[in-house]
Each structure stands twice: as C-alpha cells, then as structure tokens.
C-alpha positions in Angstrom: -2.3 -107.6 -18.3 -4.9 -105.2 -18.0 -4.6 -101.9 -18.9 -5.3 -98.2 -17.6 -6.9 -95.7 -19.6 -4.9 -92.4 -19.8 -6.0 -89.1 -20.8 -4.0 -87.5 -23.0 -3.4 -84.0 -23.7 -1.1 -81.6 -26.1 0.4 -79.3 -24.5 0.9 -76.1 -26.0 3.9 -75.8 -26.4 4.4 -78.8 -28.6 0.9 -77.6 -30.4 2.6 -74.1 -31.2 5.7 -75.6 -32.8 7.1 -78.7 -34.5 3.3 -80.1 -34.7 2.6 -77.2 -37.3 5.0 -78.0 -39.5 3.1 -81.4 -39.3 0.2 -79.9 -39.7 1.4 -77.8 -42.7 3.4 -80.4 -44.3 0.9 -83.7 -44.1 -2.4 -82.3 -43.9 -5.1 -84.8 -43.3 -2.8 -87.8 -42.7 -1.3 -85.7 -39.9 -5.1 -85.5 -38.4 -4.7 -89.3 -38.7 -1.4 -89.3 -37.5 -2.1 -87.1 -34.2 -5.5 -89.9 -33.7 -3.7 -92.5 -33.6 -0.9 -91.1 -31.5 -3.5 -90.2 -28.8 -5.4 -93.6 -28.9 -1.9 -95.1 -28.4 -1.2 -92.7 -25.5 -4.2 -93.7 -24.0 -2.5 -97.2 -23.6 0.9 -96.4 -22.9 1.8 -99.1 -20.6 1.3 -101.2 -23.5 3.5 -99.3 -25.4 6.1 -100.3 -22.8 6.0 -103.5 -23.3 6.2 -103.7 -26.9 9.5 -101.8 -26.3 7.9 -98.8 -28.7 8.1 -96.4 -25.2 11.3 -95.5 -24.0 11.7 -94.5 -20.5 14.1 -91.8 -20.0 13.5 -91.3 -15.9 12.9 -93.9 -13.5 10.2 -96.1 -14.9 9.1 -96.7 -11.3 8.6 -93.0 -11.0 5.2 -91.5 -10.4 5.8 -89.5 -13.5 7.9 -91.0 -15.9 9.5 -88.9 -19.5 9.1 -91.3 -22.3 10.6 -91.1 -25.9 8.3 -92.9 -29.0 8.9 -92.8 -32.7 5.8 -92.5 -34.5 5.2 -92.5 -38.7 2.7 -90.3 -40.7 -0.5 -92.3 -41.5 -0.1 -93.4 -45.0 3.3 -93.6 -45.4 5.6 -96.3 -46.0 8.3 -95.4 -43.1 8.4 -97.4 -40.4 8.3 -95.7 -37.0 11.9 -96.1 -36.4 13.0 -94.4 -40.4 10.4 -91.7 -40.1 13.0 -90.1 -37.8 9.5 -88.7 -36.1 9.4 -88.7 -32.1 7.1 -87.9 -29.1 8.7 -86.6 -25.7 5.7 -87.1 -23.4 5.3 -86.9 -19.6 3.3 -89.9 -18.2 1.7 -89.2 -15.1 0.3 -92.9 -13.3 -1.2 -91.1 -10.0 -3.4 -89.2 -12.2 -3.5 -91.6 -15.2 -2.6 -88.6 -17.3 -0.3 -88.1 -20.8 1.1 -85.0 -21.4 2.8 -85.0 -25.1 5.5 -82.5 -24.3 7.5 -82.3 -27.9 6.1 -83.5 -31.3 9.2 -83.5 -33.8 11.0 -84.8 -36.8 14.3 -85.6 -36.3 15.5 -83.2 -38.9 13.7 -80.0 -36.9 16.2 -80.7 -33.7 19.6 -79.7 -35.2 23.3 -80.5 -33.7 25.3 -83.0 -32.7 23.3 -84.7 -29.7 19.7 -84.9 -30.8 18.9 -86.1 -26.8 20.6 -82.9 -25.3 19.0 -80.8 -27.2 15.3 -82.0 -26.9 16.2 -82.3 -22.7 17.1 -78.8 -23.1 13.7 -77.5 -24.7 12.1 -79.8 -22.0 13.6 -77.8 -19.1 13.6 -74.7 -20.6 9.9 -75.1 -21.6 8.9 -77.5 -19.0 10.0 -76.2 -15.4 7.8 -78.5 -13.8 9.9 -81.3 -15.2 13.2 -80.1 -14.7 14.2 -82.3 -11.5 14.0 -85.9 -13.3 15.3 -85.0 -16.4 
C-alpha cells in the first residue's frame, strides 16, 4: 500500500495546554516524543492499519477524528500503559493532520475519559463539532 504524506500541525490549543506539562515534566525526551509523534502523523493511514489509530467518526469521512496512545521516548511503557493520547483531526482532501489534544490520561479527570475530551473538542474546536 502506498502511502500519502500528511502535514502535520499543533494546533494551539493543544500547544497551550496538556503539551506543557509534557514539556515541563519530560524535557528532552518530550522533544523526541513530539518528533516521533509528527513523523508518525505524517503516515497516518499506516497507523490505521496497524490498529494504533482509532477512528472515532466515519473513517470514510473527508475528515476523520482519530484517538492514538503514544509513550515518552525513553521509557519503558508501552503506548497503551503510558495512559498518553493524541485527539487529532485528519483531513485526506488536503492531506493535512491537525493534533487537536495532547494528554495523559491522568490530566482528563471524571468518570468518562471519552466525554470529557469530546467536550474540550467542541468547546475548543467549533469547526469540528458536527461529526463529533
């Protein structure tokens, strides 16, 4: 399967919260971190079919919300017990990646981790609001 390149971009919301507690907390493996994170952004279709990307709208969408786990470069988590996920808004006309929310699971509190993280999408993402 061949696969697209996407641009990827941080949008500023997620830049001006969770990711500087990541920034704060993990220092120079969070650079890492946030490098490899793009680069696999930049192949996310692949992503899908390693079952790492998890659609949340209609994958046959033009623009599709995906949930991924990620881990901090140089630890020993794996993606899945770091507790760490991406929200990101994948755009195929465009070919664009829009990471939306960068969090540990620990920084979204209550009893439905999904409603919650929806809610900050909507809230912070109008443009979004219809397919979520």
């Amino acid at each position: 399967m061949k696969s697209i390149k996407y641009v990827v971009t941080i949008q500023p919301f997620a830049e001006r919260h969770f990711i500087k507690t990541f920034e704060k907390k993990y220092k120079r493996a969070w650079e890492l971190t946030l490098q490899a994170i793009t680069e696999e952004f930049e192949k996310i279709d692949i992503l899908f079919l390693k079952s790492i990307a998890e659609p949340i709208t209609d994958k046959k969408g033009d623009v599709v919300i995906c949930k991924t786990e990620f881990k901090i470069s140089g630890t020993r988590d794996s993606r899945h017990a770091s507790g760490n996920r991406c929200i990101v808004a994948m755009c195929k006309s465009t070919a664009t990646v829009h990471v939306l929310l960068v969090y540990a699971k620990t920084d979204i509190h209550g009893s439905n981790e999904t409603t919650k993280w929806k809610g900050l999408i909507k809230e912070n993402y109008p443009e979004y609001r219809s397919i979520l």
